[in-house]
N, C-alpha and C positions, 0 to 999 in steps of 0.2 A: 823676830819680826823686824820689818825693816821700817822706821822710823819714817820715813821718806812718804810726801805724801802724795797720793796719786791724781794729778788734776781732774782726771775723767772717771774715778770711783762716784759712786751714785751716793747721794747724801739727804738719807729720806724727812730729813729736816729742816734741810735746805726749802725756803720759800718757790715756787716754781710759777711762772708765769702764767696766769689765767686765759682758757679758751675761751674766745668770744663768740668766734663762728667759723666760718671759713668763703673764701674768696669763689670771684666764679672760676676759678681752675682747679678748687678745690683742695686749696690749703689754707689751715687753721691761721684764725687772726687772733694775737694774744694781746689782750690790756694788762697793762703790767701795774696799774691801778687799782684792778678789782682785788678785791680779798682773796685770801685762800681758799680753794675748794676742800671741803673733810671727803671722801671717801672711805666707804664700810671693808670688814676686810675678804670681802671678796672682787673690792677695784670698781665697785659701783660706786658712783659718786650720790651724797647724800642730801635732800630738800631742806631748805630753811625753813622752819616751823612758822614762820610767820604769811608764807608763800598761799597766794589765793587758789591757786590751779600746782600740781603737779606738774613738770617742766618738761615737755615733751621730745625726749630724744631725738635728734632728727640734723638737718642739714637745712641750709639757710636756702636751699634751690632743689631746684629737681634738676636732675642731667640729663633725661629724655625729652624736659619741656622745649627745648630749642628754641629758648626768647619766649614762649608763649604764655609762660609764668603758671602754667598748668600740668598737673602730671598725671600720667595712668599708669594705674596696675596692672599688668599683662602676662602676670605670672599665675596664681590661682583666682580662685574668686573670692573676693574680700568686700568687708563694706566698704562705703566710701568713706574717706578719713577727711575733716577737717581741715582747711587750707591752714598752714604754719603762718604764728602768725611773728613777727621778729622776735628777736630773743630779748627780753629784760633785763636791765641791770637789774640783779638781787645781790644780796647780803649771805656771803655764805660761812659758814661757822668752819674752822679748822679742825678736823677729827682725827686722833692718831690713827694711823692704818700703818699696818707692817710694810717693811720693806721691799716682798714678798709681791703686795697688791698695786704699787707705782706703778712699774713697768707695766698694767695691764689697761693704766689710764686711756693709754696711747691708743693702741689697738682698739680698743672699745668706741674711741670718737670716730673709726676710720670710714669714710662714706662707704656703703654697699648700693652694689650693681642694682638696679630696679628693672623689669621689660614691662615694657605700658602696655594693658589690657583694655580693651574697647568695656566699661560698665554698661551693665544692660541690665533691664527690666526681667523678673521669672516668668514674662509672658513672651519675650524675646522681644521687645520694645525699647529704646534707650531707655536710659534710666532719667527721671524730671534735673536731676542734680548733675547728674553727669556730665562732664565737659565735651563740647565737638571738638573731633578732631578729622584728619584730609588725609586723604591718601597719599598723595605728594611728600607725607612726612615720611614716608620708609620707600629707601630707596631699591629693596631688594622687590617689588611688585613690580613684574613686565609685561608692559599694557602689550597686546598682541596686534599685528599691522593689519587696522581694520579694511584699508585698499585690498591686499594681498585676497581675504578673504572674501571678500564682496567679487572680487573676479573669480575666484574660484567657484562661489555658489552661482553666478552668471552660467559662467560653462557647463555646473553642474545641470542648470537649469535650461540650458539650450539641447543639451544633449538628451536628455527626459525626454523633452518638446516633441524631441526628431524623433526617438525611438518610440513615441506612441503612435505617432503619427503615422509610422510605418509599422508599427502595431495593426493599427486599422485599417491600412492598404489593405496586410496578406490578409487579415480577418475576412477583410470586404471579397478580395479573390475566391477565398476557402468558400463562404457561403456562395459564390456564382459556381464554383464547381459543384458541390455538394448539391447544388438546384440542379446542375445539368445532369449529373451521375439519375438523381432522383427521378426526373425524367423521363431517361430515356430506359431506367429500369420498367417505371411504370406503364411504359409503353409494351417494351418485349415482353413484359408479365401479362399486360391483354394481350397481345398475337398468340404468347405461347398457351393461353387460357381458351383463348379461338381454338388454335390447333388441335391441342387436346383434348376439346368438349366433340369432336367430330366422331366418325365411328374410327374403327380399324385400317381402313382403307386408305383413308388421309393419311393417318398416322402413319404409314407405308410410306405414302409418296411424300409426305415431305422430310420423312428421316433420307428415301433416296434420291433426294433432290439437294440436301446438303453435302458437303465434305466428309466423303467417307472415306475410313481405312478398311482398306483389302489387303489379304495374302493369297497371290496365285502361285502358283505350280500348273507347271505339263507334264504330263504322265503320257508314255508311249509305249502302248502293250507291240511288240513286236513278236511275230510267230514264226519261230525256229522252224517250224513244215512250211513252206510253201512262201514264204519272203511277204506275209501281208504284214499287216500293222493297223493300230486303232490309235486314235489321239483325242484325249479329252485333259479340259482344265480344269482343273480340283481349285475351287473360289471360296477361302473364309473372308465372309464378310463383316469385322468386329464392330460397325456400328450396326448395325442390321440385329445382329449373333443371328445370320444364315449362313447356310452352306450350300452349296451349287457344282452338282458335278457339269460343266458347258462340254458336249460332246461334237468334234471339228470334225466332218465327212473329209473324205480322203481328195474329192474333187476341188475342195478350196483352192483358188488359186492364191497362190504367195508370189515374193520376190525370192530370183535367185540369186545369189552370191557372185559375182560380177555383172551385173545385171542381166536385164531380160525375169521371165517368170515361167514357176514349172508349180505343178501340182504339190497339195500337202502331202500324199504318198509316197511320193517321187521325194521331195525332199528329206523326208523322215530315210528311205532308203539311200539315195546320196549322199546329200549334202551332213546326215548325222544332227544330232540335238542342235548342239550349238546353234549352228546355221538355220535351223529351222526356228529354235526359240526369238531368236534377231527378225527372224521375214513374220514372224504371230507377233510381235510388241510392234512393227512398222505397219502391218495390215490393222489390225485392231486395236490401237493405240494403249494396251494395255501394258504393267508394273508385273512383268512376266520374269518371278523373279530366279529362278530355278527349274532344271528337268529332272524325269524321274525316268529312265529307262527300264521299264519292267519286260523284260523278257519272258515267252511264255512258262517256262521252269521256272521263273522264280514266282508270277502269280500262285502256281499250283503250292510251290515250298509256303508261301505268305498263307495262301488258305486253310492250310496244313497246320500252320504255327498259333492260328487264332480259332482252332479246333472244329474248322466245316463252317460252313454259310448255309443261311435259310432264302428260298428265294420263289415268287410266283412266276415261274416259270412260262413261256407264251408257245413253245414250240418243243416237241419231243427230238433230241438229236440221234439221229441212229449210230450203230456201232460203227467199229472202224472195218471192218469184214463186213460181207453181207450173211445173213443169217445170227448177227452178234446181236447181243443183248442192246438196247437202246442206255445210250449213255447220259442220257439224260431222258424223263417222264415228262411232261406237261402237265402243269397244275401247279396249287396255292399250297405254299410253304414246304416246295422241296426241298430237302436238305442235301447240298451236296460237298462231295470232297473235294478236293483239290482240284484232280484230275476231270472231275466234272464237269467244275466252273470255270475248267479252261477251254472245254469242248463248249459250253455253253454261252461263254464271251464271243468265241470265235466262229459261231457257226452264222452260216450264211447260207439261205435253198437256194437251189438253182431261180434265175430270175428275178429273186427278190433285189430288194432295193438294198443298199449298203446303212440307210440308218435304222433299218430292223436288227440286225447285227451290230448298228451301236448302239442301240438301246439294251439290248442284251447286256452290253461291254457295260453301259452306266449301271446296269442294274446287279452286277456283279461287285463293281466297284462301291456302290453305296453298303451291302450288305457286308464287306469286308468291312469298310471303318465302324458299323455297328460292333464288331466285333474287337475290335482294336481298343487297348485302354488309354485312357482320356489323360492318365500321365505322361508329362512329355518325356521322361526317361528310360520308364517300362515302352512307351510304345521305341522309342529309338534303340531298345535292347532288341527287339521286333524286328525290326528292319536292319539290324549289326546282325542279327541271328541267321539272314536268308544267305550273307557272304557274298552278297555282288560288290562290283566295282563301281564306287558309286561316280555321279557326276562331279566335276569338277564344281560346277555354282552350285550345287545343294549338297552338303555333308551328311552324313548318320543323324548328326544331334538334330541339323535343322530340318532334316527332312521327318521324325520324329516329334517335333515340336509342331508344327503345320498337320500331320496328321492324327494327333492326338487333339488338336482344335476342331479338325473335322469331322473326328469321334464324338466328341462330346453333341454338337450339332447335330450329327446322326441319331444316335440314341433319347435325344427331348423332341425328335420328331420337325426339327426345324432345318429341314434338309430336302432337296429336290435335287431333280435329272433334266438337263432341256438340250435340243441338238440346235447346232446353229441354222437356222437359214441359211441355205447358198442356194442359189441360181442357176441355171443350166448351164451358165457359160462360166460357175466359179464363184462369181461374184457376189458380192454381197448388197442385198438390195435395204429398200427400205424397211422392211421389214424387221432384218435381224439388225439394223441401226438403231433402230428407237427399241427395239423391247433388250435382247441379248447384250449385246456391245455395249449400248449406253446403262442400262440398269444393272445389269451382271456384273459386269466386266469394268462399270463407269470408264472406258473409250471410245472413242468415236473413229471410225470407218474411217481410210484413206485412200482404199482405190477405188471408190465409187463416184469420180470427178469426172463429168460427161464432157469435158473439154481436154482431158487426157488423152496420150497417145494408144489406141488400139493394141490390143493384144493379138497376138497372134499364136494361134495356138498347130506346131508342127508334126505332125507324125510321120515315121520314116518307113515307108511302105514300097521303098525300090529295093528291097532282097538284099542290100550294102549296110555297110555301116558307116561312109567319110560322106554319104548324102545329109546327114542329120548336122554335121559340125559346117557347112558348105551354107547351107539353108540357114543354121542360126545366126553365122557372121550377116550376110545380108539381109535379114532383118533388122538386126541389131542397127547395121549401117542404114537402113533407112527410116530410123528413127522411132521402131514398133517398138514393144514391150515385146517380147522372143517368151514364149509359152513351152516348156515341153510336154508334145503328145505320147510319148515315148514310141515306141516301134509297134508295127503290125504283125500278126500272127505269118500274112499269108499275103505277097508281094502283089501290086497292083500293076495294071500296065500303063493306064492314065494316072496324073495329077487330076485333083481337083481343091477349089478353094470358097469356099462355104461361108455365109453369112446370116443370122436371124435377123438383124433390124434394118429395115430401108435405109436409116441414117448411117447405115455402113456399108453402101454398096459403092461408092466411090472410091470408100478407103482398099476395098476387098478388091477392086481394078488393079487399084495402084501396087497391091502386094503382090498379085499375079504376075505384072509386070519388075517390079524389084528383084521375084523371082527366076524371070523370065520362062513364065507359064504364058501360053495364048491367051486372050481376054474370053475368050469361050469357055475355058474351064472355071471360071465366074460363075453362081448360080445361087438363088437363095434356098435357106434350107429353114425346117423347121427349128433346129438348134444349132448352135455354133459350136457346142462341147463346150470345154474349158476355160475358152478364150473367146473373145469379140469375133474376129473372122478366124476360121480354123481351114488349113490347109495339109492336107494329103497329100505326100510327094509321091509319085510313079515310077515305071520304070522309064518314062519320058521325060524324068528332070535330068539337066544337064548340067547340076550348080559345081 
């Protein structure tokens, strides 16, 4: 061992400087006066028996009071402890304690961290004892910028303001609509309640006095023997759900194709579909949307394919030989074939009138679409079956789609025949304006303008043929509507030029003259034909 002695070796006998307290920065103050402290040997230091109170561990200050001489517990919940009160000089007895327990003196006096706890009452009320304390003492609480937010809730609150306000604008809008809607239902709910409580008849006329949809079609039975031809319009009326076969007499006058006018026969023969359907939608202002050229072979093939027609017959047609068998019988519910209902479309007596012959034609044609099925595909298989050519504006499918609508009409019995009105001179009067045209057809008449230029209606009756094309120029040129009469059988040797109404005897001068006919062959007549003044050329025209 080495002899030598260590000035800083710890000497547990050594007398040791008494704590008294400690400062406010929290280091020990020693009296070098007081007695010895004894401590136990676990480094507790030990009470003098003579001691009134237990000496109560602690530190001469609180470190959270910050000058306010007060402190809180802010860590668990504790009672409240008794303010310290200064530390007393005592009398303390020296007790050996191992060398072991010194070192631990130290450490055990050393102040501990406190966090000050608000004391409160268990009903969450301060407690009567408890000390106040300010907020202002921690400085980590950050009061929030009460301006910042008072503008914010401003705007919020202006903005609310506006948007109710405009809330109850559109509310207020919405109920003046919602009144007018209400209204004006309530209104058209009486009218339509009117309308309705009437009989049948009303109900008629004011569905055809509304916007209705039509699908027409022209159909032109043309007859391979002998160049005549029938023209009727096939009318589904989808607000109605009627059908209407309107059958057109051959004397209609039309417009022709660079101007001037010729007859609806005439034009069916010349001028072809096309041209014809254009001068039916300008005269009768009708939605003519397609033709159907039914050639007499293919009627008879159609009647054929829908296995014979039943028909009340009005007239017996005799055979094609004399001594043949009648090819058709007269009477209710004949049934005939093909070949039958073609001799019985086209039969015409000597003398008779040409709408007896079309009433025939309607009454063949209605019995056909009874027969025709009411599918628009079967029936367009029908009419792909007959192998004609069809027209250009109406195809297979559509001309099948239109007469399977017409089918259906036919077969519920909502289905009729009417021939148009026409007039002696062609024209259409008032008659077939207001019933035909406007209810059938819903268009209205265009050449019935009694301030229009005169027709003229010409036949070429000088045994030539360059009299007819000589004649229509100078019509044309004086400003008529140029009518064709077509040609006479049997050459005439005078002109003449012919008028029905007194209010066309000046005009009927003045064509004589255009034509350079003498004003003598002027005269009035019971009929005019075709046209307003009708004129005969001779073998004395010299046009």
């Amino acid at each position: 061992m080495n002899d030598r002695q260590d000035p800083y070796a710890y000497d547990p006998y050594a007398r040791q400087p008494q704590v008294y307290g400690y400062d406010a920065y929290g280091q020990p103050v020693y009296r070098p006066d007081a007695p010895e402290r004894a401590y136990d040997e676990y480094g507790r230091p030990l009470a003098q028996p003579d001691a009134g109170q237990p000496q109560q561990q602690g530190y001469g200050y609180d470190p959270y009071d910050y000058g306010h001489g007060q402190g809180h517990d802010l860590g668990h919940a504790h009672q409240a402890q008794p303010q310290q009160q200064p530390v007393q000089q005592q009398e303390w007895i020296p007790a050996q304690a191992s060398p072991e327990a010194a070192p631990q003196a130290a450490p055990q006096a050393a102040p501990q961290e406190l966090i000050p706890e608000p004391r409160t009452a268990p009903d969450g009320a301060p407690s009567a004892g408890a000390p106040e304390y300010r907020t202002e003492q921690f400085s980590f609480i950050e009061e929030p910028d009460e301006d910042s937010e008072d503008v914010i809730d401003w705007l919020k609150f202006s903005e609310s303001r506006t948007e109710r306000r405009d809330e109850r604008k559109r509310k207020g809008r919405n109920r003046v609509v919602a009144l007018a809607v209400v209204l004006v239902l309530a209104v058209g709910g009486g009218i339509g309640w009117f309308l309705l409580s009437g009989d049948g008849g009303k109900k008629s006329a004011a569905a055809a006095g509304g916007a209705q949809k039509r699908d027409v079609i022209v159909v032109h039975l043309r007859e391979t023997q002998g160049g005549g031809s029938s023209t009727a319009l096939l009318v589904d009326n989808e607000t109605t759900k009627k059908g209407t076969t309107v059958l057109l007499p051959n004397s209609l006058a039309v417009s022709k194709e660079g101007g001037g006018a010729t007859t609806l026969g005439k034009s069916v023969q010349d001028a072809g579909t096309s041209a014809t359907r254009d001068s039916l939608n300008t005269l009768l202002g009708a939605d003519i949307k397609g033709s159907w050229r039914l050639d007499t072979p293919y009627l008879e093939n159609l009647v054929e394919l829908v296995g014979g027609i039943v028909v009340d017959t009005d007239a017996t047609v005799p055979g094609a030989q004399s001594g043949d068998r009648p090819r058709v019988t007269q009477g209710q519910g004949q049934t005939l074939s093909g070949q039958a209902a073609v001799a019985y479309a086209t039969y015409r007596a000597t003398g008779e009138d040409q709408n007896k012959q079309l009433a025939r034609f309607g009454q063949v044609m209605q019995a056909v679409l009874k027969k025709i099925s009411t599918d628009p595909a079967s029936a367009a298989t029908t009419v792909e079956s007959l192998a004609q050519i069809p027209d250009p504006s109406l195809s297979v499918k559509e001309l099948g789609a239109s007469l399977s609508q017409l089918a259906a009409r036919a077969k519920d019995g909502s289905y009729e025949t009417d021939v148009l009105p026409v007039q002696q001179d062609g024209t259409l009067g008032d008659k077939a304006t207001a019933g035909v045209v406007k209810d059938v057809l819903g268009g209205t008449v265009k050449n019935t303008d009694k301030n229009a230029p005169p027709r003229v209606s010409v036949k070429n009756a000088t045994g030539g043929k360059s009299a007819a094309g000589a004649a229509q120029v100078a019509v044309v040129n004086g400003g008529y509507t140029y009518v064709d009469g077509g040609t006479a059988t049997a050459a005439e040797a005078t002109s003449s030029v012919t008028y029905a109404d007194d209010s066309r005897a000046a005009q009927a001068q003045e064509v004589a003259r255009t034509l350079g006919l003498p004003v003598g062959a002027v005269k009035k007549a019971a009929s005019a034909g075709t046209g307003d003044i009708s004129v005969v050329l001779g073998k004395d025209y010299k046009g």
